[in-house]
C-alpha positions as CSV (number, residue, x, y, z in Angstrom):
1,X,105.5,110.9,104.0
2,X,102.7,113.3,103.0
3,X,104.5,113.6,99.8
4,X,104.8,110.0,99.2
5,X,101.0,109.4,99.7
6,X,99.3,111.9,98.0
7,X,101.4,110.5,94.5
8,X,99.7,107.4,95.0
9,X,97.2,105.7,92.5
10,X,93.5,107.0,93.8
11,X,91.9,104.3,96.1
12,X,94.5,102.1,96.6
13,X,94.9,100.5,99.5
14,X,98.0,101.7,102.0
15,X,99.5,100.4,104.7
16,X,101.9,102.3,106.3
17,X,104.7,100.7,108.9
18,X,105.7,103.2,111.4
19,X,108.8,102.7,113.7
20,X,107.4,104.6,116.7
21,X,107.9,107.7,114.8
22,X,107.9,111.2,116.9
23,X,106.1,113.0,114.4
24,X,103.6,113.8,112.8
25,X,103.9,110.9,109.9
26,X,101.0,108.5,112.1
27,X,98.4,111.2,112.5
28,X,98.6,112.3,108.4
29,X,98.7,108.6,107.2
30,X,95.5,107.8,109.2
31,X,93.5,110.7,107.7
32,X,94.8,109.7,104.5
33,X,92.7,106.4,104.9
34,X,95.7,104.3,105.4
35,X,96.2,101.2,107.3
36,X,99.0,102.1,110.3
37,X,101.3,99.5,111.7
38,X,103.5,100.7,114.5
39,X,107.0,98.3,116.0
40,X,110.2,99.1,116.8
41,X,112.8,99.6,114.1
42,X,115.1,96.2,113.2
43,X,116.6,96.7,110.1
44,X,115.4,97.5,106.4
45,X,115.4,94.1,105.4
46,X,113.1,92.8,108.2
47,X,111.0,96.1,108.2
48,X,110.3,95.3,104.3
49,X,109.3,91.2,105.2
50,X,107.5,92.5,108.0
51,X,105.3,94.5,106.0
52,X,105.1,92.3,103.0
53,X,103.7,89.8,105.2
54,X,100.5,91.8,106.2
55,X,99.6,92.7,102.7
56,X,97.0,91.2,101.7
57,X,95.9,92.0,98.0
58,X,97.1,90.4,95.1
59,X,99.9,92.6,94.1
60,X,101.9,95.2,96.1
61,X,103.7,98.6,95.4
62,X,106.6,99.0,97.5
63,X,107.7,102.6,98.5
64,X,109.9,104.4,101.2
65,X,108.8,107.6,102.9
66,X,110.7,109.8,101.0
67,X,109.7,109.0,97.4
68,X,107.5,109.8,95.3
69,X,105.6,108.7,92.1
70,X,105.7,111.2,89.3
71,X,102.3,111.7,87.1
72,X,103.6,109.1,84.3
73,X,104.6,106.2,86.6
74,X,101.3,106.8,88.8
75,X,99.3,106.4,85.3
76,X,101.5,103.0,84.8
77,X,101.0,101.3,88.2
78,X,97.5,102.3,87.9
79,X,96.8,100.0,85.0
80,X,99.9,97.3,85.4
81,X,98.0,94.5,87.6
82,X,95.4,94.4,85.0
83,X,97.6,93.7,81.6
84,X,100.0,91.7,83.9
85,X,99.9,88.6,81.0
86,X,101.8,86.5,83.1
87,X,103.7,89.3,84.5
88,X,104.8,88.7,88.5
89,X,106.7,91.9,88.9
90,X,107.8,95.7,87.4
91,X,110.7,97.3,87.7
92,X,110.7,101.4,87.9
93,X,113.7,103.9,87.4
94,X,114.0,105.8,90.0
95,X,116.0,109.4,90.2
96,X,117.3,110.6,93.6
97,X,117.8,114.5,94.0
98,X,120.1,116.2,96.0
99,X,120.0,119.5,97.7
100,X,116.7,120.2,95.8
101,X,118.0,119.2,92.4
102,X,118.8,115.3,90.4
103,X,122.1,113.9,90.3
104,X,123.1,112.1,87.3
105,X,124.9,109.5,89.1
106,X,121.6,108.7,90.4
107,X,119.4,109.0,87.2
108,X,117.4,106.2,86.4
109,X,118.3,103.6,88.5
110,X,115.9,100.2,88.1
111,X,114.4,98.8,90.9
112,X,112.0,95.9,90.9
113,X,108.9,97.8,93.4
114,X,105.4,96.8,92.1
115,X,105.1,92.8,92.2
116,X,102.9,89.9,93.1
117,X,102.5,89.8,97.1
118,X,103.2,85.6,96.8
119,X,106.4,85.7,94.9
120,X,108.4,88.6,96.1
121,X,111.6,88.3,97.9
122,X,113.8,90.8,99.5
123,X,117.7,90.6,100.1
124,X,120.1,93.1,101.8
125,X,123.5,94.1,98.9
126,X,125.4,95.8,101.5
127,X,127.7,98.0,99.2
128,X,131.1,96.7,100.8
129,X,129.9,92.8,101.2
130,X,129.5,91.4,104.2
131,X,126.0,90.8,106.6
132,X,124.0,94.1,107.2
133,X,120.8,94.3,106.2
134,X,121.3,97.1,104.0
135,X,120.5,98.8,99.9
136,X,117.9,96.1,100.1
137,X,116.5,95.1,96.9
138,X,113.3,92.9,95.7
139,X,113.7,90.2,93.4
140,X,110.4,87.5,91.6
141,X,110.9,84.3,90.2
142,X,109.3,84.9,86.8
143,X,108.7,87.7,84.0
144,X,109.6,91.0,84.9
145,X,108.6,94.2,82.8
146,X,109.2,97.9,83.1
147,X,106.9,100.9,84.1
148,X,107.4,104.1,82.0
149,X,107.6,106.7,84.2
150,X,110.1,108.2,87.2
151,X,110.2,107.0,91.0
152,X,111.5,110.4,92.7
153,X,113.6,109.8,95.5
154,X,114.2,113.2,97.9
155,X,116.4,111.3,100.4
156,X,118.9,114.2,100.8
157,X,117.8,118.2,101.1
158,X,121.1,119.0,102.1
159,X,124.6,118.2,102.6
160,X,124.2,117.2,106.7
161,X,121.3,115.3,106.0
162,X,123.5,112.9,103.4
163,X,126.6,113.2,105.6
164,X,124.7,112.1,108.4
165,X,123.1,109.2,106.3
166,X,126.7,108.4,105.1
167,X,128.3,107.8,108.6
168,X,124.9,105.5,109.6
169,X,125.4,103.1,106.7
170,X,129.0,103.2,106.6
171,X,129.2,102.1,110.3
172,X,126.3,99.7,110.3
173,X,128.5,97.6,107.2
174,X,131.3,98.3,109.1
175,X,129.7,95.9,112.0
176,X,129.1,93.4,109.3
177,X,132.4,93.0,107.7
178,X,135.8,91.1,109.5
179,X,138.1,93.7,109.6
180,X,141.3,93.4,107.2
181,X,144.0,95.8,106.2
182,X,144.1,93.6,102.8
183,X,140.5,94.9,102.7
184,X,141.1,98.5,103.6
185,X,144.2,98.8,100.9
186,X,141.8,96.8,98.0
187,X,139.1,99.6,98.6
188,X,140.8,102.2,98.7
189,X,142.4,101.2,95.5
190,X,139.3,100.6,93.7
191,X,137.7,103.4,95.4
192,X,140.3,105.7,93.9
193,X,140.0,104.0,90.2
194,X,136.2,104.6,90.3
195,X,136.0,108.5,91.4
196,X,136.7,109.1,87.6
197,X,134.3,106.9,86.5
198,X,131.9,108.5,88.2
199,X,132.6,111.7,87.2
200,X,133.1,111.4,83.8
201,X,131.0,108.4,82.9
202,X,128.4,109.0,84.9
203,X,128.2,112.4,84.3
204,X,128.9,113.6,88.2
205,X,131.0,116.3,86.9
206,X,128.3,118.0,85.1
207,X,126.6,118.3,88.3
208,X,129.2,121.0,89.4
209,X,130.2,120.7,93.0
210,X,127.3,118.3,94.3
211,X,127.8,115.8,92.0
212,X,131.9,115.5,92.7
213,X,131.0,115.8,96.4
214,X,128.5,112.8,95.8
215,X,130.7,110.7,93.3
216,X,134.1,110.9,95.9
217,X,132.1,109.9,98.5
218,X,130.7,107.3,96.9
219,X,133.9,105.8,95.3
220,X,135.1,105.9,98.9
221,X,132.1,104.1,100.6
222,X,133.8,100.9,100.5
223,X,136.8,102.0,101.6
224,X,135.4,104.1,104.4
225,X,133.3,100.9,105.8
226,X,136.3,98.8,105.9
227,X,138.6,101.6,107.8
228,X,135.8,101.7,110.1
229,X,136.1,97.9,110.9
230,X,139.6,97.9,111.2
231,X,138.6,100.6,114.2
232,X,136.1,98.7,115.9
């Protein structure tokens, strides 16, 4: 959180949602002159129309407690609103690190985050299909441009932390999937086919051991959620 804050655009206005957090996240936010809002965690999807509905300036800037603007896209968002021309939205490319360092697999992923308050709208993709409100993602009727600059995403300082992250999201689609062994055996399949892609398109390989560690477990997600439904 502090992190996430302090990258900010000087004097923009925050607010911050809190889930009854047992840290210190609602004590730094407030001296950081940001708005707090406190309720018990739903899901992401809710969480993220929960908020939106409380913002009330023209535009909003979208972003989880464990990311980060870098100087470049700061500058950017600092300035977009006001050469909008028509624009309703702006997409950023965001990099997630892993165990301190990026992970190509993860380089430069778009995601619409700054838009206008009015015309957002937020889905949950779960990965394997099916109804969790999960890898949410904003969407705007109307022209959407792109931010120079990097959204830095430090989800995952270790290995426990994204095997623990892992087995939360793979068991939360698992309870939103019907179970099927047709389903477990196409996963696993395709799962399978795209470990290579990752590596060697992607680039995961050139990550030495944390990027094959990420790419196989990824290539398996799908797979994993549906052996977890056939268990439930």
């Amino acid at each position: 959180m502090p992190r996430a804050l302090t990258s900010l655009p000087r004097g923009m206005h925050v607010l911050v949602l809190d889930a009854l957090s047992r840290d210190h996240t609602v004590q730094f936010a407030r001296g950081a002159g940001a708005q707090v809002v406190q309720r018990e965690w739903t899901d992401f999807v809710d969480a993220r129309r929960f908020a939106l509905a409380r913002v009330r300036t023209p535009w909003a800037l979208m972003l989880d407690a464990d990311e980060a603007l870098d100087d470049v896209l700061r500058e950017a968002i600092a300035g977009a609103a006001d050469d909008a021309n028509g624009t309703v939205g702006y997409r950023v490319r965001r990099t997630t690190y892993f165990c301190g360092r990026p992970i190509r697999q993860w380089r430069n992923e778009p995601l619409l985050r700054l838009f206008r308050t009015d015309c957002a709208v937020v889905e949950g993709h779960p990965a394997a299909g099916g109804r969790a409100a999960l890898h949410e993602s904003w969407t705007c009727a109307g022209p959407v441009a792109e931010l120079a600059g990097t959204l830095l995403h430090f989800s995952y300082p270790d290995y426990a932390s994204y095997r623990a992250k892992y087995d939360r999201y793979t068991s939360a689609e698992a309870e939103g999937i019907d179970a099927s062994a047709l389903l477990l055996a196409g996963a696993t399949l395709a799962g399978l086919a795209r470990f290579p892609w990752l590596l060697f398109g992607k680039g995961a390989l050139l990550d030495g051991a944390r990027g094959i560690y990420v790419a196989y477990k990824s290539a398996m997600y799908p797979a994993v959620v549906a052996w977890k439904a056939r268990r439930t």
